[in-house]
C-alpha positions in Angstrom: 115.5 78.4 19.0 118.6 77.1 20.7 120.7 77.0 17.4 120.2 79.3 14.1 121.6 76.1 12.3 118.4 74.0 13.5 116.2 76.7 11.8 116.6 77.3 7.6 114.1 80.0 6.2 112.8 78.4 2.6 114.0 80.5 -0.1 110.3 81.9 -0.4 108.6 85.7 -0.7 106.7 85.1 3.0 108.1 83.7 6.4 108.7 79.8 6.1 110.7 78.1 8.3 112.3 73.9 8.2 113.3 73.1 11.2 116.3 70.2 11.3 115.2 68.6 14.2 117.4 65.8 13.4 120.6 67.2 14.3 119.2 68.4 17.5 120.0 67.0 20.9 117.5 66.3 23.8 118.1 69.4 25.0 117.6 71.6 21.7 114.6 69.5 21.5 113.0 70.5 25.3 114.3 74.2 24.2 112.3 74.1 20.8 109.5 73.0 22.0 109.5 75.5 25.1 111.0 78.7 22.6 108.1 77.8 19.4 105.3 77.1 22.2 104.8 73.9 21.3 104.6 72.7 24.9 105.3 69.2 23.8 107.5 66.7 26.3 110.4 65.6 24.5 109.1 62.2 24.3 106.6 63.4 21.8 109.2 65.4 20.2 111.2 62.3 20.0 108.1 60.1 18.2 107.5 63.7 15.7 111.3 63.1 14.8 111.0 59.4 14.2 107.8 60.2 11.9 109.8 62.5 9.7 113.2 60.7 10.1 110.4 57.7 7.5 109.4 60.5 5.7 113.0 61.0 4.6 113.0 65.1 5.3 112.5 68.1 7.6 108.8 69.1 8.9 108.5 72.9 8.4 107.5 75.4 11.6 103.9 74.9 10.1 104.0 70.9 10.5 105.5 71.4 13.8 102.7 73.6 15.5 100.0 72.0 13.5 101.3 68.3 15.4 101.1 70.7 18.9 98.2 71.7 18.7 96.6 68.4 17.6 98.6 66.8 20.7 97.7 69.1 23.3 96.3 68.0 26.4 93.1 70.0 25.2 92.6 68.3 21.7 93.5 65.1 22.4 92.5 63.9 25.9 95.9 62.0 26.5 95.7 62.0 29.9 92.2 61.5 30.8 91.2 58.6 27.5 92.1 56.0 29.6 89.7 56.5 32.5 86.6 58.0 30.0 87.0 54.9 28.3 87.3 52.6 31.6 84.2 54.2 33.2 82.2 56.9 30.5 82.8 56.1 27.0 80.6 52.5 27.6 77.4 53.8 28.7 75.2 53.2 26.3 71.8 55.1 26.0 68.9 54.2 23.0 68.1 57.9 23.1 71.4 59.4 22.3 71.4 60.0 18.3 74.6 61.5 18.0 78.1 62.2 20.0 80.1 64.9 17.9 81.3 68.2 18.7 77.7 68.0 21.0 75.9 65.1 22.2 72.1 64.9 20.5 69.7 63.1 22.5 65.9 62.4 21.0 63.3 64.5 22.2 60.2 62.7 20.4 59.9 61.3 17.0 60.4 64.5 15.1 63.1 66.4 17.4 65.9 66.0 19.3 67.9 68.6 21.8 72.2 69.2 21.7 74.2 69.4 24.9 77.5 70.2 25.8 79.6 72.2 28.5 83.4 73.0 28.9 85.7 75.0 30.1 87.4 78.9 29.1 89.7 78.4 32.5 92.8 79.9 31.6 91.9 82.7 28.8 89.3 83.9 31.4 92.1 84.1 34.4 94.5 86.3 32.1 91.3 88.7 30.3 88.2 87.5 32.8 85.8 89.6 29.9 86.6 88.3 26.8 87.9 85.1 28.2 84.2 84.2 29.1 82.5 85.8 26.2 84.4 83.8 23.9 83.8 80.7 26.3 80.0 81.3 25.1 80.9 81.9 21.4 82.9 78.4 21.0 80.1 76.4 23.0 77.2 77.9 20.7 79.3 76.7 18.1 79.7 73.2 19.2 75.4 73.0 19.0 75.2 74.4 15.6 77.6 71.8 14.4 75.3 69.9 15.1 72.6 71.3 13.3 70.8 72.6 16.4 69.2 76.2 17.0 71.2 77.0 20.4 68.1 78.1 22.5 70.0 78.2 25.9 73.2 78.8 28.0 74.4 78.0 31.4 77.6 79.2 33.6 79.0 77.3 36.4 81.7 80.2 37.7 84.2 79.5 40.4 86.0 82.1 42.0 88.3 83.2 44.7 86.9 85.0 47.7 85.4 88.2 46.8 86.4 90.5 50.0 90.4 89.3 49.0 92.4 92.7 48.6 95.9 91.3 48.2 96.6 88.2 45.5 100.1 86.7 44.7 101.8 88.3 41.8 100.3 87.3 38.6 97.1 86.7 39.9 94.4 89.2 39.6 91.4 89.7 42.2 88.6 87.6 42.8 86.2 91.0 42.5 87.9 91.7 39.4 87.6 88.5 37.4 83.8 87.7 38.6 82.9 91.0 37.4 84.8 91.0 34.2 83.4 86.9 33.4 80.0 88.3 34.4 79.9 91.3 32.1 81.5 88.9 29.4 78.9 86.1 29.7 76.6 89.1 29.6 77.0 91.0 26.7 77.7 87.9 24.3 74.9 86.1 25.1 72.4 88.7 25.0 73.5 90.0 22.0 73.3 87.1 20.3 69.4 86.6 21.9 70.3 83.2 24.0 68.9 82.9 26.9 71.5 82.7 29.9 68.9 80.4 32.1 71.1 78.5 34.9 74.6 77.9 36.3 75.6 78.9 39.3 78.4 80.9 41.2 80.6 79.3 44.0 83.5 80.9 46.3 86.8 79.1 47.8 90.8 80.4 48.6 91.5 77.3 46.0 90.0 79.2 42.9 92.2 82.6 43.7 95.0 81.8 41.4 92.5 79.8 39.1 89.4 80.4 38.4 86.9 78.2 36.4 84.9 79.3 34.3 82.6 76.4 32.8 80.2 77.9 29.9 77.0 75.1 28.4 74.5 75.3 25.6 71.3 73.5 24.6 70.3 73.4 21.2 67.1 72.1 19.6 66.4 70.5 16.2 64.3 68.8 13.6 65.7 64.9 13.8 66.0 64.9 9.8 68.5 67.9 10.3 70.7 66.5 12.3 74.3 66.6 11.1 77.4 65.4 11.4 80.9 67.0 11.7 82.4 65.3 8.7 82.5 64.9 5.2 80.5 63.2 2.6 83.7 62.1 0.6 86.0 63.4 -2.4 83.9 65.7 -4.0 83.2 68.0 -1.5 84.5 71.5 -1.2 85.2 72.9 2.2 84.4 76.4 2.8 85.1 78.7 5.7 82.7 80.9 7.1 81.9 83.7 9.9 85.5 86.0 11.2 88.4 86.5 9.7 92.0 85.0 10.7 94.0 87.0 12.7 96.9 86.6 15.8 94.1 86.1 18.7 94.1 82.9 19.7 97.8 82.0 18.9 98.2 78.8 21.3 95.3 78.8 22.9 95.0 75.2 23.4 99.0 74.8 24.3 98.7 77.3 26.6 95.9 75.7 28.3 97.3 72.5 28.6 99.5 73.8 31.3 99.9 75.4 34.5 99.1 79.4 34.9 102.8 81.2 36.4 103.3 84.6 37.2 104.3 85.8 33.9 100.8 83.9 31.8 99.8 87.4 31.3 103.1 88.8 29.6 103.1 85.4 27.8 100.1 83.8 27.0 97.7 87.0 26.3 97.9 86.3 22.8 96.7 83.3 23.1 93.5 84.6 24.2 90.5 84.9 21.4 88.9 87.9 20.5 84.7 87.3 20.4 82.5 89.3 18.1 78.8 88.3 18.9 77.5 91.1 16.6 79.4 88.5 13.7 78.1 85.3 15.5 74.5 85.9 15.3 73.5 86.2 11.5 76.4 83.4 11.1 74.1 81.0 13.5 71.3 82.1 10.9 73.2 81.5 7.7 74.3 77.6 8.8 71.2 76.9 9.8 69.4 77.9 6.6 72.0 76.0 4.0 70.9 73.1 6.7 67.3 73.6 6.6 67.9 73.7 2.5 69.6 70.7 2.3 73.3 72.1 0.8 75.7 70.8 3.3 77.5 67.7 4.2 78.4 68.7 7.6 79.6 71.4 9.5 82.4 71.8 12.2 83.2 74.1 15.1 86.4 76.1 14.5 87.4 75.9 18.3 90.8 74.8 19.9 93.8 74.5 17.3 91.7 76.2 14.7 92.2 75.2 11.1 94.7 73.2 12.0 92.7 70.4 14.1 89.0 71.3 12.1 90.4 70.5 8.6 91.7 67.1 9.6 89.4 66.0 11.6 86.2 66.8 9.5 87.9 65.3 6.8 89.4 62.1 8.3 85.6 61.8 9.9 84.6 60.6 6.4 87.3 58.8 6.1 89.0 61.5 3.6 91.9 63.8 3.6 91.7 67.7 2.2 93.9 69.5 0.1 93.7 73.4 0.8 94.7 76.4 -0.1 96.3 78.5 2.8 96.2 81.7 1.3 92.5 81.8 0.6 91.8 82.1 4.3 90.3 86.1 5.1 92.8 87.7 7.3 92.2 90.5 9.6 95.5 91.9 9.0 98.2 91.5 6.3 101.8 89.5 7.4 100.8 86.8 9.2 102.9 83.6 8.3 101.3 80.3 7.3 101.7 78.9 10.7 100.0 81.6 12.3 96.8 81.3 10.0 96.5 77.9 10.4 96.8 77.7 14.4 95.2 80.4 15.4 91.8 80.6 16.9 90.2 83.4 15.7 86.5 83.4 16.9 83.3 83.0 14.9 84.4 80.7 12.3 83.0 77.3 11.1 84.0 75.0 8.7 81.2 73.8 6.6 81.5 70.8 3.8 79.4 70.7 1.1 79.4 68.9 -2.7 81.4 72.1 -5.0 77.9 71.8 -6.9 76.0 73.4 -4.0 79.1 76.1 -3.1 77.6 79.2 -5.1 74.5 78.7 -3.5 75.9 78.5 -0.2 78.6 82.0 -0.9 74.9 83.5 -1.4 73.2 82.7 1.3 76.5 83.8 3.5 76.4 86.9 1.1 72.7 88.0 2.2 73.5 87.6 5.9 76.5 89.4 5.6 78.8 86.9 6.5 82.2 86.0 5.1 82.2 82.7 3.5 85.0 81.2 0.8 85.8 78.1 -0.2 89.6 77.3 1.0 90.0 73.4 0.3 88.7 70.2 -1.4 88.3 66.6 -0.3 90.8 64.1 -1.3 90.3 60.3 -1.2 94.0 60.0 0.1 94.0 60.5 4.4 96.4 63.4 4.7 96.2 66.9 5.0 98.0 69.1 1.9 98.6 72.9 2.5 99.6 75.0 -0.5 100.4 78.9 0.1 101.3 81.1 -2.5 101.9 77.7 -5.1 104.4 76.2 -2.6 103.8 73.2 -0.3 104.2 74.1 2.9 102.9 71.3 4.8 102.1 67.4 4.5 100.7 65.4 7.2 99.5 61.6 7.6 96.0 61.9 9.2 96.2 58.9 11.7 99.9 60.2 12.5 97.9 63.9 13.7 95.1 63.3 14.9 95.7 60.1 17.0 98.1 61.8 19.1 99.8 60.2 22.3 98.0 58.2 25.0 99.2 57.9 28.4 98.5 55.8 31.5 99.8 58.4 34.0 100.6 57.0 37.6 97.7 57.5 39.9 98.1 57.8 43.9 95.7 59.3 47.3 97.3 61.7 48.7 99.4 61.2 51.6 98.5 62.3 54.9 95.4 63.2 54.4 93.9 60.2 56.3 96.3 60.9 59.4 94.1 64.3 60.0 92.2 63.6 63.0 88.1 64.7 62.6 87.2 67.5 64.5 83.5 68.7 65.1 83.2 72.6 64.5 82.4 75.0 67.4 78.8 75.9 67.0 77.0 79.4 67.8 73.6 79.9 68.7 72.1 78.2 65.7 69.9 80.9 64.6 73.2 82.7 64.2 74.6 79.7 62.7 71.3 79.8 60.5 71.8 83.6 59.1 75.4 83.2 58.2 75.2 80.3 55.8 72.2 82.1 54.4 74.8 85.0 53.7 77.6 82.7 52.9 78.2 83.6 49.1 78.0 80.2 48.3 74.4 80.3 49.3 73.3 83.4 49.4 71.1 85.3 46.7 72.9 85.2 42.9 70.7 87.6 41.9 73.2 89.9 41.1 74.4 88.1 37.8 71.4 87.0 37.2 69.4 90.0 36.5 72.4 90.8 34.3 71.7 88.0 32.2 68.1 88.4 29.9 66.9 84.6 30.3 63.4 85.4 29.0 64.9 86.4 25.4 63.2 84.1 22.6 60.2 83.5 25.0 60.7 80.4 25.9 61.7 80.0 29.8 58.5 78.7 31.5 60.5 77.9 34.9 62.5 80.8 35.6 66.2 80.9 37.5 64.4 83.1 40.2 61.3 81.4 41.3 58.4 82.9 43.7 56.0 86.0 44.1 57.6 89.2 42.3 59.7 91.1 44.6 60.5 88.2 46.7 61.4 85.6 44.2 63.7 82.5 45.9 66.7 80.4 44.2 65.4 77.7 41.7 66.6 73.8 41.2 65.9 74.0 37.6 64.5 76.1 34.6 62.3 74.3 31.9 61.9 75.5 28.5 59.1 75.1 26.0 61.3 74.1 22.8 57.9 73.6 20.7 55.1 76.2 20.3 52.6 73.7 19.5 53.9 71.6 22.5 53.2 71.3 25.7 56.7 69.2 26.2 59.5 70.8 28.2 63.1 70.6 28.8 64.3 70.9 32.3 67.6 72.2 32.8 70.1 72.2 36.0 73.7 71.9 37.4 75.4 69.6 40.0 78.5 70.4 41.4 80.0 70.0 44.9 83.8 70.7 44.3 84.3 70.4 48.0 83.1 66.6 48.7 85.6 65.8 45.9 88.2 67.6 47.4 87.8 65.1 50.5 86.3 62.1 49.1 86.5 62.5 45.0 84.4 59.1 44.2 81.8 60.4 46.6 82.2 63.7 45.5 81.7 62.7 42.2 78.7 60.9 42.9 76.9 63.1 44.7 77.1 65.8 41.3 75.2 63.4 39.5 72.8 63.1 42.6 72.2 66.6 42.9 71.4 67.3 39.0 69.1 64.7 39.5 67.1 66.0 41.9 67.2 69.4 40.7 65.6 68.1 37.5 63.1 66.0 39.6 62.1 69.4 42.2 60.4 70.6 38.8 58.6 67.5 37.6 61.3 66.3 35.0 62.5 63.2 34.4 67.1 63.2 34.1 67.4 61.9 30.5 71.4 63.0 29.9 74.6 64.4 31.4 77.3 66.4 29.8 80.2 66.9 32.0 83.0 69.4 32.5 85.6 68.2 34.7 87.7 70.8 35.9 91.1 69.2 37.5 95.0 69.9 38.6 98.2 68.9 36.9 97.7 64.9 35.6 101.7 64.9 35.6 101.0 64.9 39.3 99.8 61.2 41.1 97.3 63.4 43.1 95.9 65.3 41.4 95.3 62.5 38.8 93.8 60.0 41.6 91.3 62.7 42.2 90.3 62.6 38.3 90.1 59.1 37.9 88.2 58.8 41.2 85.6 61.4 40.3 85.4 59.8 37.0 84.4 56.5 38.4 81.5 57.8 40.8 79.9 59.8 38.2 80.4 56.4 35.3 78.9 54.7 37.8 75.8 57.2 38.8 74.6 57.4 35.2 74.8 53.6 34.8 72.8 52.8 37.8 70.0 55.6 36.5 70.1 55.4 32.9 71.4 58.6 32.1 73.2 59.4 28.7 76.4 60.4 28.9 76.9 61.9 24.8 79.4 64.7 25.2 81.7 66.3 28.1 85.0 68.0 28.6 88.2 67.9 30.6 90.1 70.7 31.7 93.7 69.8 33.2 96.2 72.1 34.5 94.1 74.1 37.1 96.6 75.6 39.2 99.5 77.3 39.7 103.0 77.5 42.1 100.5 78.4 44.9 98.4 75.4 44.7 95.5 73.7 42.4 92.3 74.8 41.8 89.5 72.7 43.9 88.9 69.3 41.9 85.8 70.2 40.3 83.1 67.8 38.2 80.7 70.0 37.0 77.7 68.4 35.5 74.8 69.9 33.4 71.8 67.7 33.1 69.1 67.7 31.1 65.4 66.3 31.4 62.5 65.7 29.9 59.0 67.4 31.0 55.7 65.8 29.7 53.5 68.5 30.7 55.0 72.1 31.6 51.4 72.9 33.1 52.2 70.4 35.4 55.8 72.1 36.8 56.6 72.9 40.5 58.3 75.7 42.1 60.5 75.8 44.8 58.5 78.5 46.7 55.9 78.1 49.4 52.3 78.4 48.6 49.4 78.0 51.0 49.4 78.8 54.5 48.6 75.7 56.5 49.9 72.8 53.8 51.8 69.9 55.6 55.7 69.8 54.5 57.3 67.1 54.4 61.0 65.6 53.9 61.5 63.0 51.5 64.6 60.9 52.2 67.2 59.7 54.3 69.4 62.1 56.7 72.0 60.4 57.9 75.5 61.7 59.8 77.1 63.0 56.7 78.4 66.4 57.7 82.0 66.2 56.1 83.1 69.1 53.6 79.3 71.0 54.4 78.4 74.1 54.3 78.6 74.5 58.0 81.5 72.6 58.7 83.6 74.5 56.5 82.4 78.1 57.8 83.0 76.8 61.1 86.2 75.0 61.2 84.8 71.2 60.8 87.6 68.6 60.1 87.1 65.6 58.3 83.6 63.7 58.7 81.7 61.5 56.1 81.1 63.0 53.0 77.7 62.3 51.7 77.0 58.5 49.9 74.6 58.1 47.3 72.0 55.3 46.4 70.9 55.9 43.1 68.3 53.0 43.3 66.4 54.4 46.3 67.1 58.4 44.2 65.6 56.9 41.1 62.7 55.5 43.2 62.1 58.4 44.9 62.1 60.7 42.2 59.7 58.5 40.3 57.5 58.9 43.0 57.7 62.6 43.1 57.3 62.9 39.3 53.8 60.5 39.8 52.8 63.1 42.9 53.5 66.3 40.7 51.8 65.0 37.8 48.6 64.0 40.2 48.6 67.5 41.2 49.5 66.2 45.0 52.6 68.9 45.5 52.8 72.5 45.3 56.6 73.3 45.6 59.1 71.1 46.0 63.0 72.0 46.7 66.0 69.7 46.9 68.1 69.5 49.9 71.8 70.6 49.3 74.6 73.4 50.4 73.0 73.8 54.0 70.6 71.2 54.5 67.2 71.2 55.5 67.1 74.3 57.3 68.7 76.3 54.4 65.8 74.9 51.9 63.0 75.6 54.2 64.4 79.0 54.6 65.1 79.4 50.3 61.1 77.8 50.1 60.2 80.4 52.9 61.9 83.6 50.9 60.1 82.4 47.7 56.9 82.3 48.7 57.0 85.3 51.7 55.5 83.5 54.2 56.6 80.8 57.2 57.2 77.6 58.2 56.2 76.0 61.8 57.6 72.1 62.1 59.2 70.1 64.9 62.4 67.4 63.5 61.3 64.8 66.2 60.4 62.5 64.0 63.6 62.1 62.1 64.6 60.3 64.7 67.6 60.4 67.1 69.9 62.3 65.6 71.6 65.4 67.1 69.6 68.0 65.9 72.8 70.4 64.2 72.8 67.2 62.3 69.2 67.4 61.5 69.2 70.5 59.9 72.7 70.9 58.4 73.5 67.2 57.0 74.1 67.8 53.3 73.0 64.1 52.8 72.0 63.2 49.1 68.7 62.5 47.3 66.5 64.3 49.6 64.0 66.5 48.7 61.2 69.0 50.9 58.0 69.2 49.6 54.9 71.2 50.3 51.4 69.1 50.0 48.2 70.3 49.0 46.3 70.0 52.1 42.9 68.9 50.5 45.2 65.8 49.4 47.3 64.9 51.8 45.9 61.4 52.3 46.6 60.1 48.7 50.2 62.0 49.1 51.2 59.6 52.3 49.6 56.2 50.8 51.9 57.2 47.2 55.0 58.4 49.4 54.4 55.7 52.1 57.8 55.6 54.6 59.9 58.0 52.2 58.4 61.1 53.9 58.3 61.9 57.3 56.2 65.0 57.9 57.7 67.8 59.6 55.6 70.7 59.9 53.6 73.0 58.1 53.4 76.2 56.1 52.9 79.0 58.0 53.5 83.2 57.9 56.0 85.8 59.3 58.8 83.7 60.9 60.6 79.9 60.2 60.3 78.2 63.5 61.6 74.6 63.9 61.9 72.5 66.9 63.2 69.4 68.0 61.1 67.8 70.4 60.9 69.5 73.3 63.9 72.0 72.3 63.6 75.1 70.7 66.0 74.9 67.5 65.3 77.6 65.2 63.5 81.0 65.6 64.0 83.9 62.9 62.2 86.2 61.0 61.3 85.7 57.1 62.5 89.4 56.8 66.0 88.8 59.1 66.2 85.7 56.7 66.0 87.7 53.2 68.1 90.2 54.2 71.2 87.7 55.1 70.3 86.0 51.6 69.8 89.1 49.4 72.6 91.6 50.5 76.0 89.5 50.4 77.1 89.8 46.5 75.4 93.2 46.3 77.4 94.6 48.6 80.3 93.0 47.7 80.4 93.4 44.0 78.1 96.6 44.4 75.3 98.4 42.5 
């Protein structure tokens, strides 16, 4: 604190501070928020001054972090409200049944499926371990609140590259982090027996001094059990279950509202949450069965700002307030002051509220699991939030005041200069050269070093696997599908879309062309995209760049699930990715869910029958900006890939009617690499070849041909026997190009010899990269 005259200790037996925040200038206010970690601007301090300056007295230190934590960038969306409610917030969707702490889409007249993905950025940058483990606790939470069983989890990671062996100061190594996120995302998940079934793993200088690290869950429930995060009205007790309260996760959501600096570490590692999955799996157990039994009102994720943001806004969501008790919270250790109990983030915890008739049997069901539970609070008709600790008010807040926070309309710019850099074709090897290194290119190659780590076939449910082909020689996957329903045949197909690259270069494209790509993932397996949940992963919004980039992205992907009816019920932003040495990649990542009618009816991605006709399906057009082979060999500038999401949806319908006629065998979407690189992934899968000739995709060069990364394309392997009825459904979207064949992937161009390389040469670029660079 700037002045001990600012800061008077209430004559009380335990640490309780008022802070007179009227007698201090701007500058006392920029150094209290910067010395108490409130990390507000002293605009906001400025509006918190004028609210107690009506309220005719001092807020204490408790009032003053609670009002942080509500206002930080990662609570309340201030910087990013305006453009999700230009371009997200209006799409509406007759499937979507609930938007709370997860979206809930229907999944037939009796069930319905939870989605949601964020971000655990900056905890998993300063402890990479426990940062991503407890990245998988709070999402699980966010789908039980919901009512949901979580059945599934996926991990979008994003990473500096691996071989670095020098980072700036305060930064720790690329090698270190994706191991320690890996192990994290490991070890919580399977211990609490979800299935870790899709994500992926990507690689760029731009992630070294921040790495992303996006964690999602789908959860699954009976429709008459679906609940809301809010309260039924006075009457209602609120009780806390799952951990205990202690100093982990002190600031976590200030201190990830802004940018990571060399001394984060020494700082901020308190603000980073301890995870106990060994607590989180019976407490998943115990909320669902007071659900199941009808005792509870709703139930609310203890996430960022802890009790602090839960109380209020569970409460305020029935259009209540809560008085509670402070000093009824468990602790994990004695001495912590009341501000510290109510910020800090302690994992494992969820709020539940319930009428005080049903409490005892609620403490006994917590009692037989073995889980904490005690009622702390009660509802009050009055909207305002009442602390009392040890019989002395400690804290008094208007709900609208806290949990509307600050909006902003930050100013929004391109960057400058970047359409002055002059386009520059890359200089090419041999192209069977060319071919082998982006198969070992981390960003494509094999992944099959996390996931073996990770058990996706806990709970029995994973008919489409993240590793599809013949054992021993399984390929990369679009999607996985899950069978939810024992007596069902009725899956759910699960994928990512990312491309953090074209949105570097051209973020509306960029952020189209993540929407196209889940899309046809879902589609390669025979489902049909029902709904998005987003995590969009961004720089500094104080900055007119990086803020462009945001509400650029934002527009393509609003747009994209418009045009193809997909729900948009939850998502997540994640500001502040960077540091003094530059931001983080802008990065949309999007998890997409669909719907499968018939799982029997799935494709692969791996080749099946020597001799089938292949085909591509789709437009290839000159789009080689930001691809895979333009950045590994110096490429400047170009078009980044457009999307059509009338002639995707088309297509994709007539690929779902093909699969379900029994017309395809495998099927594979055409991304990082292009053609050539999905031939090659189809080849690996299936061990054997391919033999096919690009002549008749017309005239363009033939580099172009098989590296364009252009969208909604898709190569498809045809049962022979049927290949008539394939080309009178497909009609001009396919152009055949070859067949299946054994031993070697040979592809030519006309009269030109393009491609000539061993399945064997192939597997061994794809399979060794992260092996050897993570090791055994």
């Amino acid at each position: 604190m700037s002045g001990k005259e600012l800061t008077r200790k209430r004559p009380v037996p335990f640490p309780l501070y008022e802070i007179d925040i009227f007698s201090a200038s701007k500058e006392e206010l920029r150094d209290m928020s910067k010395t108490m970690g409130l990390n507000l601007s002293l605009d906001e301090m400025e509006v918190i001054k004028d609210y107690f300056s009506k309220k005719g007295r001092v807020p204490t230190d408790v009032e003053l972090q609670s009002i942080a934590q509500a206002w930080s960038e990662h609570c309340c969306y201030k910087s990013s409200k305006v453009f999700l409610r230009e371009y997200i917030f209006p799409i509406k969707n007759p499937d979507v049944l609930a938007k709370g702490d997860a979206g809930v889409m229907a999944f037939d007249d009796e069930h319905a499926y939870a989605l949601r993905v964020e971000s655990h950025n900056h905890p998993s940058a300063i402890e990479p371990y426990g940062g991503a483990a407890t990245g998988i606790g709070g999402i699980v939470r966010d789908v039980l609140a919901m009512g949901a069983q979580p059945i599934a989890l996926v991990d979008p990671l994003f990473f500096g590259p691996l071989e670095l062996r020098q980072v700036p100061n305060g930064v720790k190594l690329p090698k270190y982090l994706a191991s320690g996120v890996v192990g994290g995302i490991r070890d919580y998940g399977n211990r609490i027996g979800i299935p870790t079934v899709a994500g992926g793993v990507y690689f760029d200088p731009a992630y070294t001094g921040n790495c992303l690290v996006n964690v999602g869950c789908i959860g699954f429930l009976r429709r008459d059990k679906l609940l809301n995060n809010a309260v039924k009205g006075v009457g209602d007790v609120l009780i806390l279950v799952g951990g205990r309260t202690g100093r982990d996760g002190i600031h976590g959501v200030t201190f990830a509202s802004a940018e990571l600096h060399e001394a984060s570490e020494d700082e901020s590692r308190g603000a980073v949450q301890l995870g106990d999955p060994i607590m989180k799996e019976p407490t998943i157990h115990a909320c669902l069965e007071v659900n199941e039994r009808g005792l509870v009102s709703g139930i609310k994720d203890l996430g960022g700002g802890g009790l602090s943001c839960v109380v209020g806004e569970i409460a305020l969501a029935g259009g209540c307030g809560a008085d509670v008790q402070l000093d009824k919270v468990p602790l994990k250790e004695a001495g912590l002051a009341p501000w510290e109990i109510w910020v800090s983030e302690s994992q494992e915890r969820m709020m539940l509220a319930a009428p005080e008739a049903n409490a005892a049997a609620i403490l006994e069901v917590f009692d037989l699991w073995d889980v904490p539970a005690t009622v702390i609070g009660k509802v009050v008709e009055k909207q305002q939030v009442t602390l009392n600790y040890q019989g002395e008010v400690v804290y008094n807040l208007d709900l609208d005041f806290l949990t509307k926070g600050p909006e902003y309309c930050r100013p929004w710019a391109p960057p400058k200069g970047k359409e002055k850099i002059a386009p520059a074709e890359p200089k090419l090897p041999a192209l069977n050269e060319a071919v082998l290194a982006l198969l070992s290119d981390p960003n494509i190659a094999s992944k099959d070093w996390m996931i073996r780590q990770y058990d996706h076939e806990v709970r029995a449910s994973t008919v489409i696997k993240p590793l599809q082909g013949k054992a021993g020689h399984q390929g990369p996957g679009d999607a996985v599908v899950l069978k939810p329903l024992p007596g069902s045949n009725k899956g759910l197909a699960i994928a990512i879309g990312v491309n953090p690259w074209f949105t570097s270069q051209d973020p509306y494209n960029g952020g189209r062309s993540s929407v196209d790509e889940v899309y046809r993932n879902i589609i390669a397996v025979g489902g049909r995209p029902h709904a998005l949940t987003d995590c969009l992963n961004f720089g500094n919004p104080e900055k007119p760049e990086r803020l462009f980039e945001f509400r650029e992205a934002v527009r393509g992907i609003g747009e994209m699930a418009q045009d193809l009816l997909l729900a948009v019920p939850s998502g997540n932003v994640s500001f502040y990715n960077e540091t003094a040495h530059g931001p983080a990649l802008p990065t949309p990542t999007i998890l997409g869910v669909g719907l499968v009618d018939d799982i029997r009816k799935c494709v692969t991605t791996d080749l099946k029958v020597e001799d089938d006709p292949v085909y591509i399906v789709g437009e290839t057009k000159d789009e080689m900006g930001a691809s895979a082979l333009w950045r590994k060999y110096g490429g400047k500038g170009g078009k980044v890939p457009a999307s059509d999401p009338r002639a995707l949806a088309a297509t994709g319908e007539m690929l779902r009617q093909a699969m379900d006629k029994g017309l395809i065998r495998s099927c594979h979407d055409c991304s990082d690499g292009g053609l050539v690189v999905a031939l090659a992934e189809m080849c690996l899968g299936g061990d054997l070849g391919f033999y096919g000739d690009l002549a008749p995709m017309g005239d363009l060069p033939t580099a172009t041909k098989l590296f364009s990364e252009s969208n909604s394309r898709f190569v498809v392997e045809v049962d022979a026997s049927k290949r008539a009825e394939w080309e009178a459904l497909a009609g001009s979207k396919a152009v055949h190009i070859g067949k299946v064949g054994r031993g070697r992937m040979t592809v030519k161009d006309g009269s030109s010899n393009a491609v000539d390389l061993k399945v064997p040469a192939m597997r061994k670029a794809w399979s060794e990269p992260l092996w050897n660079l993570l090791g055994g």
